[in-house]
C-alpha positions as CSV (number, residue, x, y, z in Angstrom):
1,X,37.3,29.0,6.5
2,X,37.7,25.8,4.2
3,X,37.4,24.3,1.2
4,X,37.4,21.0,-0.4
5,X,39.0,21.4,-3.2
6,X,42.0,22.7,-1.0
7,X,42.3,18.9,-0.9
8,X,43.6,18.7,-4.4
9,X,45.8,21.1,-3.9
10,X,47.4,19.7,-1.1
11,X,47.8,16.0,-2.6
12,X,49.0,17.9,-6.2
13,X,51.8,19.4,-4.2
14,X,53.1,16.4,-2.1
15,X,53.1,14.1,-5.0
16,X,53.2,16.0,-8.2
17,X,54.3,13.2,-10.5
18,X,52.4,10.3,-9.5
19,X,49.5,9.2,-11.6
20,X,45.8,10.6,-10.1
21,X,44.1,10.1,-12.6
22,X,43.7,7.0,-15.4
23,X,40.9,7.1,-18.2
24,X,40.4,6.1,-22.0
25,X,40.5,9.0,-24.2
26,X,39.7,8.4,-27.8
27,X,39.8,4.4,-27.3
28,X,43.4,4.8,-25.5
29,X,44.0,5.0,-22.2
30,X,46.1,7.8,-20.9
31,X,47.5,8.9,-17.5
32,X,47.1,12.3,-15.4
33,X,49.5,13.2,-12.5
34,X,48.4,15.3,-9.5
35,X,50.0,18.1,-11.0
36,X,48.5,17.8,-14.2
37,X,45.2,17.4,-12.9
38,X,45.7,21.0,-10.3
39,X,47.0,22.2,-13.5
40,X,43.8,21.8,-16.1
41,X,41.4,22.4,-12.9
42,X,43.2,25.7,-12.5
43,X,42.9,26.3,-16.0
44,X,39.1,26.0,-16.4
45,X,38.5,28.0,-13.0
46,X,40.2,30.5,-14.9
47,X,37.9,30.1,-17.9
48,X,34.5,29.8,-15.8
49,X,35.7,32.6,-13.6
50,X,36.4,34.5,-16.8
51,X,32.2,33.9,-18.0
52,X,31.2,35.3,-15.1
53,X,31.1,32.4,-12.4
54,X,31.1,33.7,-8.8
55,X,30.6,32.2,-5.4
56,X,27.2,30.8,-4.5
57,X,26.1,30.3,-8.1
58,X,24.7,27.0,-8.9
59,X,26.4,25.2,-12.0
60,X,24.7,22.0,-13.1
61,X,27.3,20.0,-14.2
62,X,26.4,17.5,-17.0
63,X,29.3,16.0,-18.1
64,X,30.1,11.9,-18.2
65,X,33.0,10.7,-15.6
66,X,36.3,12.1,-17.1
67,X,39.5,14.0,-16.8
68,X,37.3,16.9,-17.8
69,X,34.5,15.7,-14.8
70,X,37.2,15.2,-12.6
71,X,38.7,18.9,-13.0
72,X,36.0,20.9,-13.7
73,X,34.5,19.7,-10.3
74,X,37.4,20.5,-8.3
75,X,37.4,24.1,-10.6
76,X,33.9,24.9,-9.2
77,X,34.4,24.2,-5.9
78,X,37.1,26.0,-5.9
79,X,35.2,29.3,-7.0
80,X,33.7,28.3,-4.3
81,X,30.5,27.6,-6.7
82,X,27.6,24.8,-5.4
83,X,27.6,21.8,-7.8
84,X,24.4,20.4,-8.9
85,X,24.7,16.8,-9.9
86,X,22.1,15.1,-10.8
87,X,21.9,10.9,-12.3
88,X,20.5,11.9,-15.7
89,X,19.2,8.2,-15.7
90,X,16.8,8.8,-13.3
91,X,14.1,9.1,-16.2
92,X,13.0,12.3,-18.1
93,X,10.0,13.3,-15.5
94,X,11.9,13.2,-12.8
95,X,15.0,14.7,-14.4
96,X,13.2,17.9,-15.3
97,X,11.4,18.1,-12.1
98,X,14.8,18.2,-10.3
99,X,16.3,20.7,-12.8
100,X,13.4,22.9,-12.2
101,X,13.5,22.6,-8.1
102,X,17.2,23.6,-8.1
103,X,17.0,26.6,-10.3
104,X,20.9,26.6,-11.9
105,X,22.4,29.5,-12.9
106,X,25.0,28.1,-14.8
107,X,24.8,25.1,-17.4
108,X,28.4,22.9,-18.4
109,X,27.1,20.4,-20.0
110,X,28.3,18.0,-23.0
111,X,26.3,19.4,-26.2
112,X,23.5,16.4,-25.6
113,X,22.6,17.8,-22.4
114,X,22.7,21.5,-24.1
115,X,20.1,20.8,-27.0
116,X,18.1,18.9,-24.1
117,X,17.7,22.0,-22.3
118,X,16.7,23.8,-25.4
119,X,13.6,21.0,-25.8
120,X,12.9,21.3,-22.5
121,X,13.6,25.0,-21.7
122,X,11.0,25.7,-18.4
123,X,13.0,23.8,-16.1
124,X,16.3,25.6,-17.5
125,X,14.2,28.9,-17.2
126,X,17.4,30.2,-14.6
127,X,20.2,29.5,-16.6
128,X,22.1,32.5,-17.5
129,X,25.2,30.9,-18.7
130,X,26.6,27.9,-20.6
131,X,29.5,26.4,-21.5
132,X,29.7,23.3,-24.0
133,X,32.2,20.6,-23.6
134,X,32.7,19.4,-27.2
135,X,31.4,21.1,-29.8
136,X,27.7,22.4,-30.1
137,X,27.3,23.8,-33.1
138,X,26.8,27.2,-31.8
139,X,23.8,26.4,-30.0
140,X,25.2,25.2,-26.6
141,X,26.6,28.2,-25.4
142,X,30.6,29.0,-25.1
143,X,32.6,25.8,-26.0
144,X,34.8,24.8,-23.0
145,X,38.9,25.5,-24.4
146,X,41.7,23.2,-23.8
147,X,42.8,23.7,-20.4
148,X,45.9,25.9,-20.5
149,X,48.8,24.4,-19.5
150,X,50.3,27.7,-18.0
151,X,48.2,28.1,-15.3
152,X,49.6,25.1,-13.1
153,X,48.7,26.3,-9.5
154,X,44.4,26.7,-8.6
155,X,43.4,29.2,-6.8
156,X,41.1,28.8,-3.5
157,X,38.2,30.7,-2.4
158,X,37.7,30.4,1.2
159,X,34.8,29.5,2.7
160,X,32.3,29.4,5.8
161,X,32.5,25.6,6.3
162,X,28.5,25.4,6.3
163,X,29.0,26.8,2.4
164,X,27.1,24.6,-0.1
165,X,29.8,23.0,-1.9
166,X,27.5,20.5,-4.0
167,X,23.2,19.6,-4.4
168,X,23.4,16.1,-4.8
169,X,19.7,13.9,-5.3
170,X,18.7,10.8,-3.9
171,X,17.7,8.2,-5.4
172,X,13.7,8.8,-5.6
173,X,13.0,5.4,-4.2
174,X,10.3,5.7,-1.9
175,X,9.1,9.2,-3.6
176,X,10.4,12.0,-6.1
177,X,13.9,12.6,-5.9
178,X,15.4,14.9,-3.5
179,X,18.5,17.6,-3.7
180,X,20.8,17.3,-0.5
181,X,23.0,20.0,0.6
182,X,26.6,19.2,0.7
183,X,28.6,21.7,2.9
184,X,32.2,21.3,2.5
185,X,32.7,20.2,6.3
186,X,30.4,17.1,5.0
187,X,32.7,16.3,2.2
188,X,35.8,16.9,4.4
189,X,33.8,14.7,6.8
190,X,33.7,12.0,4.3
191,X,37.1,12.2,3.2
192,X,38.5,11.6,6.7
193,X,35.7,8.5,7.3
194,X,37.4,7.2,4.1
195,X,40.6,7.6,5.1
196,X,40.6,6.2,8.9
197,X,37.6,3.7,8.6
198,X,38.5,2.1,5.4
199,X,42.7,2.9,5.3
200,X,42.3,4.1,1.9
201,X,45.4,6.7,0.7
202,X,47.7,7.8,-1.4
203,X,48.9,3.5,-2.3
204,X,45.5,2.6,-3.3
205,X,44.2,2.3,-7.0
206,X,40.5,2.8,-6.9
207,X,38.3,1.8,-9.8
208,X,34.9,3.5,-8.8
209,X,31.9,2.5,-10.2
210,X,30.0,5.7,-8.5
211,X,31.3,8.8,-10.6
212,X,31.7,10.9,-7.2
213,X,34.0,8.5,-5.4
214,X,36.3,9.0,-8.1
215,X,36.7,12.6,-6.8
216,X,37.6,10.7,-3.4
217,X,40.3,8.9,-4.4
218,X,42.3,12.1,-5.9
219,X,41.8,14.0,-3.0
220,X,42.9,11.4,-0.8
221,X,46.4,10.7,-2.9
222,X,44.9,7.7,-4.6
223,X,45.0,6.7,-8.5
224,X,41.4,6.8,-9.9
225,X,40.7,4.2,-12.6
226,X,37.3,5.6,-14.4
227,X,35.7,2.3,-16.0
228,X,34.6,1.7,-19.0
229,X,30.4,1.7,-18.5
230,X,27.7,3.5,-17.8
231,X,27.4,4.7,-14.6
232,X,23.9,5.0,-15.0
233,X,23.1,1.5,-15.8
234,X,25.3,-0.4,-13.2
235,X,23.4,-3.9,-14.0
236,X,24.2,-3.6,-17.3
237,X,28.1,-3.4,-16.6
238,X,30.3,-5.8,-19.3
239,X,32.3,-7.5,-16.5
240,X,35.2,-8.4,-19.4
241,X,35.9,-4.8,-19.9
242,X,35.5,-3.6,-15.9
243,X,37.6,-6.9,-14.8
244,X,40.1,-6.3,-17.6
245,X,41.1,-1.9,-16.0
246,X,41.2,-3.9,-12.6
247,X,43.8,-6.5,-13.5
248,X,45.5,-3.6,-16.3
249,X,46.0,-1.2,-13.5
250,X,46.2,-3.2,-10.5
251,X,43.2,-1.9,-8.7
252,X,43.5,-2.5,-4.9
253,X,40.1,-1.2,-3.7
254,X,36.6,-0.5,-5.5
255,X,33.3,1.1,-4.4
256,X,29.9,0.0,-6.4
257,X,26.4,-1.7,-6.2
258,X,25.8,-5.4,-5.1
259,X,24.0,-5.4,-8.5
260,X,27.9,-4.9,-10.4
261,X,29.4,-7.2,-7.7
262,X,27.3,-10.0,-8.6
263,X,27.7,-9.8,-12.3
264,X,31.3,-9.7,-11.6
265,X,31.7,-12.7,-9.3
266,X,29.4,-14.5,-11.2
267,X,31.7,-14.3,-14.4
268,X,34.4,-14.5,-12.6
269,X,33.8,-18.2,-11.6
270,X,32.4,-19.2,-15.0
271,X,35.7,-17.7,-16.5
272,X,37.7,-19.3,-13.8
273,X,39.1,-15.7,-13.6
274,X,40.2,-14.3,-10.0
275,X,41.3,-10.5,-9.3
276,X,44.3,-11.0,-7.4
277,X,45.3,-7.0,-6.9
278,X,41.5,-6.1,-5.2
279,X,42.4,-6.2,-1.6
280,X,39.3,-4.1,-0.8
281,X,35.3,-3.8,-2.1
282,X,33.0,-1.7,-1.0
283,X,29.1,-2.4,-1.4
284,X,26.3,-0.2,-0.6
285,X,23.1,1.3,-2.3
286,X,21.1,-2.4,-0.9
287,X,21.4,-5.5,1.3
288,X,24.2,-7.2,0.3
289,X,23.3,-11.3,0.6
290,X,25.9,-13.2,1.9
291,X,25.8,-15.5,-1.1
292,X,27.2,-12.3,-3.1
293,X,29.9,-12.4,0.0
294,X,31.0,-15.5,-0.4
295,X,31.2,-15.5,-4.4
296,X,33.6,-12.5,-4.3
297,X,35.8,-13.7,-1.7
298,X,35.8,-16.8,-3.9
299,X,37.3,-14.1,-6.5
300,X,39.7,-12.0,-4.1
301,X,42.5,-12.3,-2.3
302,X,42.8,-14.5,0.9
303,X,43.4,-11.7,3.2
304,X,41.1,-9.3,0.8
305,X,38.6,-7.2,3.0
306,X,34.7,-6.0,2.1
307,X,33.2,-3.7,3.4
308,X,29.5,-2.8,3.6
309,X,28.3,0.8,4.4
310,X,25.1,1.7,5.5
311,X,24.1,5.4,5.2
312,X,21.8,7.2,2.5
313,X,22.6,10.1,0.4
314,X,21.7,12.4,3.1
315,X,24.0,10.6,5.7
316,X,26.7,8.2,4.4
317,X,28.6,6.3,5.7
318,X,27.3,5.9,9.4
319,X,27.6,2.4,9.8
320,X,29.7,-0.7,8.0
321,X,30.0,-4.1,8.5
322,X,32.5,-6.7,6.9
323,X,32.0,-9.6,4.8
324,X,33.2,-11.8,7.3
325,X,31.2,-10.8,9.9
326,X,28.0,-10.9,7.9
327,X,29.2,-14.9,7.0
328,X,30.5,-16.1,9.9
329,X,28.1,-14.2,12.4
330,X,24.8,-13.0,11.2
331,X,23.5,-14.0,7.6
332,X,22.3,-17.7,9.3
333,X,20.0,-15.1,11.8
334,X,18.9,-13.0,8.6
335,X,17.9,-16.2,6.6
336,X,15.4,-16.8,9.5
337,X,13.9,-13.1,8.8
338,X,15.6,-11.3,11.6
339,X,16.6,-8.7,9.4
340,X,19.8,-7.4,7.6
341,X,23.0,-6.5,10.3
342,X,24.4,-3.7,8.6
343,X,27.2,-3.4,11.7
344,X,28.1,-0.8,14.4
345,X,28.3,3.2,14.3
346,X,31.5,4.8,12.7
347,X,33.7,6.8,15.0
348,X,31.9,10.1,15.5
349,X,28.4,8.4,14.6
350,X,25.5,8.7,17.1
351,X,23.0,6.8,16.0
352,X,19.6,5.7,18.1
353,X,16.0,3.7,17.2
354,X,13.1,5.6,18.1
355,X,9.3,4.5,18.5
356,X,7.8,5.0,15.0
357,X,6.6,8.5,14.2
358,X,4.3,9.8,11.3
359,X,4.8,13.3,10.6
360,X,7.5,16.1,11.4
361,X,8.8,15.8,15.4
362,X,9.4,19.7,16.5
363,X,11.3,18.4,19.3
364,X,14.1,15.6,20.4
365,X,12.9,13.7,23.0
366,X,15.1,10.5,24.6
367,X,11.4,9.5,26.2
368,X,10.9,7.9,22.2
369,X,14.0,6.5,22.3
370,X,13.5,2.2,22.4
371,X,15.7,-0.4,23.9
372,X,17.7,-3.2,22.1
373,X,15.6,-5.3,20.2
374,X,12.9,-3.5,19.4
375,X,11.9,-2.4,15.9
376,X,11.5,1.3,15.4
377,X,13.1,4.0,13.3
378,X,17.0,5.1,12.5
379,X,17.7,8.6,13.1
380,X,21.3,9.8,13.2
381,X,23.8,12.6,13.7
382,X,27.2,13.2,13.0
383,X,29.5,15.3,11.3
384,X,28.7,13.4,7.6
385,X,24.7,14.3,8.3
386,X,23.8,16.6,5.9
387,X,21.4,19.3,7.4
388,X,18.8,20.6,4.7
389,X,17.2,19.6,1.5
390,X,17.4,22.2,-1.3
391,X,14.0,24.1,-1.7
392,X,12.2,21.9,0.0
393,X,11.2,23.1,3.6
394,X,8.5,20.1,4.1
395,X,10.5,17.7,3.6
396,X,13.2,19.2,5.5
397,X,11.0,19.2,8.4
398,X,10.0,15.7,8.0
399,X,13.4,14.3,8.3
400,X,15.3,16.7,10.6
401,X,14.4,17.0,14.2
402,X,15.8,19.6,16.6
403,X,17.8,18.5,19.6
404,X,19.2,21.7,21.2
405,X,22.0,22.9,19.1
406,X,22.1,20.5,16.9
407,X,19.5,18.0,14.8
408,X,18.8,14.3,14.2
409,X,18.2,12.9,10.6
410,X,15.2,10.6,10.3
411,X,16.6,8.0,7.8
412,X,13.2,6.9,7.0
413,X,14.8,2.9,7.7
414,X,13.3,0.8,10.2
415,X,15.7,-1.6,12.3
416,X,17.2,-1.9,15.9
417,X,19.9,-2.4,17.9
418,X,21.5,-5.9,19.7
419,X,22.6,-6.3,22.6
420,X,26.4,-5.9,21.1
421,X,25.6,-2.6,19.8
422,X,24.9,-3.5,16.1
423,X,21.9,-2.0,13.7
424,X,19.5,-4.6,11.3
425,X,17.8,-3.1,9.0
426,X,14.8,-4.3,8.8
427,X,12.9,-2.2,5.8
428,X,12.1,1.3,4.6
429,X,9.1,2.8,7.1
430,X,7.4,3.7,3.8
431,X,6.9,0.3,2.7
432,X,5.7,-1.4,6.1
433,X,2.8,-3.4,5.7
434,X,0.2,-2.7,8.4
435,X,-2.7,-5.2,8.6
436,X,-5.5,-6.1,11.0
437,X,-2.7,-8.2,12.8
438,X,0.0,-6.0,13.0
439,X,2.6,-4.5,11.3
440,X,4.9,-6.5,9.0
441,X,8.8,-5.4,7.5
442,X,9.7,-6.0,4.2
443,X,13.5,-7.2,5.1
444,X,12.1,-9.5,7.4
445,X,9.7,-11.3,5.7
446,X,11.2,-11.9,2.2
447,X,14.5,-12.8,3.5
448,X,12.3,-16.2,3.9
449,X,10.9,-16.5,0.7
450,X,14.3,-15.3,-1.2
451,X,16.0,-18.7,0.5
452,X,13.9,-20.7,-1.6
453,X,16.1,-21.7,-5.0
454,X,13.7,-20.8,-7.8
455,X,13.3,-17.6,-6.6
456,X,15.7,-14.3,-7.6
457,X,14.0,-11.7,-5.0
458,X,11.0,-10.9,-3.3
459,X,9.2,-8.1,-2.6
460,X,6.2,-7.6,0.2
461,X,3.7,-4.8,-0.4
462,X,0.3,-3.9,1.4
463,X,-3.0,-3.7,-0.9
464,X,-5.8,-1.6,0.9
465,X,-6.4,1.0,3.3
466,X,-3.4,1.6,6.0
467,X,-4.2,-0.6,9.2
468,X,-5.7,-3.2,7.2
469,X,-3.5,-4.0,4.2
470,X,-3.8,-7.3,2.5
471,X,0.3,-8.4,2.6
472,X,1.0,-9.9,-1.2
473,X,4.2,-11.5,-1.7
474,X,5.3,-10.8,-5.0
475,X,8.2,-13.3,-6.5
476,X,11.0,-12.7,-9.5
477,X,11.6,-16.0,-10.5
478,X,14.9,-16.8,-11.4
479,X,13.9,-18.3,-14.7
480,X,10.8,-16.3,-16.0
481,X,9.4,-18.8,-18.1
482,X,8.9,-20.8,-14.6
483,X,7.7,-24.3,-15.2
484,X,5.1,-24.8,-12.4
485,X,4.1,-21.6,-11.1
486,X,1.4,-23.2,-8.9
487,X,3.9,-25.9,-7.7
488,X,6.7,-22.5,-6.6
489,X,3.6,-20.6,-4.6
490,X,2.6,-23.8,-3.1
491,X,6.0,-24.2,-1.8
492,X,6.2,-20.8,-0.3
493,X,3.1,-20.9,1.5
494,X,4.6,-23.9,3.3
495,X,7.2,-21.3,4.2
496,X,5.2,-18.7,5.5
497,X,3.4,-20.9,7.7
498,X,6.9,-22.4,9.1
499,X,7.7,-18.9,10.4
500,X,5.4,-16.7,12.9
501,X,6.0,-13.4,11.6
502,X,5.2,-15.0,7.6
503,X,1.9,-16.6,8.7
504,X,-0.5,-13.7,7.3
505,X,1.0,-14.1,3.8
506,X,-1.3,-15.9,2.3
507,X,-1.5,-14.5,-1.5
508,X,1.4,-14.6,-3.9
509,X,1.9,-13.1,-7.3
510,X,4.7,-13.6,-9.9
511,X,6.5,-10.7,-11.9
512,X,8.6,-11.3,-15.0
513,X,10.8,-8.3,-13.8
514,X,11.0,-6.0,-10.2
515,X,11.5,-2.0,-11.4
516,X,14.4,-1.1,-9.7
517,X,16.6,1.9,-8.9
518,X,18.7,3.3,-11.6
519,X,21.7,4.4,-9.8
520,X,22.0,1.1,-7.6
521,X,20.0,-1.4,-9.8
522,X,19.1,-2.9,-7.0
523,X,16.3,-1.3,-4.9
524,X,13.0,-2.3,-5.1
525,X,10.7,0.2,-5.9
526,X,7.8,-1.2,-4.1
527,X,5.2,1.8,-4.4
528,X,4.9,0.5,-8.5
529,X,4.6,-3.3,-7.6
530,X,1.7,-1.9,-4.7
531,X,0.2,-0.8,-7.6
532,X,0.8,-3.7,-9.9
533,X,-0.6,-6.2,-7.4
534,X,-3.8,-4.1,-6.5
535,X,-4.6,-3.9,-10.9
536,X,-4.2,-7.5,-10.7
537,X,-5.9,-8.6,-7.4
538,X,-8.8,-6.4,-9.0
């Protein structure tokens, strides 16, 4: 039987005094020890437990990072309750649509999120219960009390360890967004990945820029530092205000987009400003340039270490790479379109490229397996592999398949292995384009375009029927109102006929602006720009 939030418990009573937990309340910051933090999530597990909160029910939690996030996570999980978190900047469609999929029982939610529901009430159709944090004016349901100081120790419910401890949703980038089962062995999992792969305890001060890897850091012994932004608008980050909680508090270690870590270097230098305390940054939700690299180790420490993990939502992390590595070793081959080295397995990681597969696999077979070199699809397993989707057999089917005992999780990435044991990513298998000529990957081919110093990013995309897509290469400029539009496509066509796998790009369009992932700012959705380019081509 386990638990996560046992992991609280155990870090609360080793160090009961030292700070977990640092956040502005009321435009001043304050501090939270281990204890107090046990303390307040004991006290609202009393309070939930008291409306009628049991184990198995689903609670959508709504809540902005906070001492109150912080506990009343580690209160529900310790009901042994499954937490439903979902980005609420993932856009209203999609927002309700996920609501409606995961059917919650129980809403604790700030009073925005509770008159939300009201306009919206299908999706909410389930809820039986809510609880307001703030108040709501009598229309949000029970308002959440000051957690009483009393009740200092919280209680565990024990669990099976395949128990759904949280439904967390990816990112909806290459389709609707999907709810992931996360058993509590998969958090645990995690925890211990963190702990041994990245030497992150109970010395480290972690700002995270990702609400959920503040939870991380408490119930590893670190402090968490919750920044001042919006967690759902990481590209719109004041670096002043995150740079200023990093130097305040001495941060030694911080987890967020490349989108946030390029802001940040880049006003870093322009202020002349370094961040001497940051010994370690972790990127992940995109490729990570080595550009971006080598402006924040420009900003860090000499002997300062980053770290880039390579996972998705259902699976994370499975493989990392450091800065160094990508610099010194493999960005040159990358810059030549041999795709993006994302590093070697994690301990416990079994990771393999198999021939390309449309469709659900009933059965694991090592006769699809490929050998080094060759381009095929990710699929993984591991004890940080989650194993279902919520509600959602089909998809479930699509991305699992059955090896004996066990299963393998399609990552729906394209890549391969080196002879030294390393995965490139070379693309998403949604957005290959297949022409007349072959297939091309998006990685690969816009790493040569994205050299080129007018241009911000690229993205390739296939117009036409599967098999015999047109490839169009559209550009971001880095200055939208580009001077010579004709004289920048020019110059890339040159480019695509200097490189064999480029040749077959022949048609370019520029867009002021790529749409982009809200909860990384930084991946491409593709699927709209398809459609852009065909209304235009037309």
């Amino acid at each position: 039987m386990t638990n996560i939030a046992a992991a609280l418990t155990q870090v609360a009573a080793k160090w009961p005094d030292r700070t977990a937990l640092t956040c502005k309340r009321g435009g001043v910051w304050q501090d939270f020890s281990f204890a107090e933090i046990e303390g307040n999530a004991a006290s609202y597990a009393d309070f939930l437990r008291q409306q009628g909160i049991r184990p198995g029910d689903r609670v959508m939690l709504m809540v902005p990072p906070s001492m109150e996030f912080i506990c009343l996570t580690f209160a529900l999980f310790a009901l042994g309750a499954t937490v439903i978190l979902i980005d609420p900047g993932m856009g209203y469609k999609n927002l309700l649509s996920c609501i409606g999929a995961v059917r919650p029982s129980a809403l604790v939610a700030i009073a925005k999120a509770q008159l939300f529901s009201r306009l919206f009430p299908q999706p909410f159709r389930s809820v039986r219960l809510r609880v307001c944090l703030g108040f709501g004016l009598g229309l949000c349901g029970r308002q959440l009390p000051p957690p009483n100081q009393a009740l200092a120790k919280l209680t565990i419910t024990p669990l099976p360890p395949e128990a759904t401890a949280a439904i967390i949703f990816t990112t909806g980038s290459t389709g609707p967004p999907k709810g992931v089962r996360y058993p509590h062995r998969v958090f645990q999992a995690q925890l211990q990945q963190i702990h041994d792969y990245y030497r992150i305890g109970e010395d480290d001060i972690d700002q995270p820029a990702f609400p959920l890897f503040g939870l991380f850091a408490i119930a590893l012994g670190a402090q968490a530092v919750i920044p001042e932004m919006d967690p759902s608008r990481p590209a719109k980050v004041d670096p002043a205000t995150f740079i200023d909680s990093i130097n305040r508090f001495g941060v030694t270690y911080s987890f967020g987009s490349p989108a946030i870590w390029k802001i940040i270097s880049h006003y870093c230098q322009k202020q002349e400003q370094r961040l001497p305390s940051l010994k370690k940054v972790l990127m992940a939700g995109a490729p990570v340039s080595g550009e971006l690299i080598e402006a924040l180790q420009a900003i860090l420490p000499p002997d300062a270490e980053i770290h880039i993990p390579y996972g998705a939502t259902e699976s994370l992390p499975v493989v990392s790479i450091s800065g160094r590595e990508v610099v010194d070793t493999t960005w040159a081959q990358t810059k030549e379109g041999k795709g993006a080295c994302v590093g070697r397995p994690l301990p416990g990681i079994d990771l393999r490229v198999m021939a390309v597969h449309q469709g659900p696999l009933s059965t694991f077979s090592a006769k699809q397996l490929l050998p080094a070199g060759t381009v095929g699809e990710i699929i993984v397993r591991g004890p940080v592999v989650t194993e279902a989707y919520d509600h959602n057999e089909a998809e479930t089917l699509a991305a699992k398949i059955p090896d004996g005992e066990g299963f393998w999780h399609r990552l729906g990435d394209l890549g391969y292995l080196d002879e030294l044991g390393r995965l490139w990513f070379c693309g998403r298998k949604a957005h290959r384009v297949t022409t007349a000529s072959g297939p091309l990957d998006t990685i690969c081919c816009e790493a040569i375009f994205n050299t080129h110093p007018l241009v911000n990013r690229t993205a390739l995309v296939g117009v036409g029927p599967a098999g015999a897509m047109r490839p169009v290469l559209i550009i971001e400029p880095v200055d939208s109102k580009l001077a010579s539009p004709e004289q920048l496509i020019g110059e890339l066509l040159a480019l695509a006929a200097a490189h064999p796998h480029t040749t077959g790009i022949q048609t370019f369009l520029i867009h002021p602006s790529f749409p982009v992932d809200i909860r990384h700012n930084a991946k491409i959705f593709r699927e709209k720009l398809a459609l852009w380019a065909a209304r235009h081509l037309s």
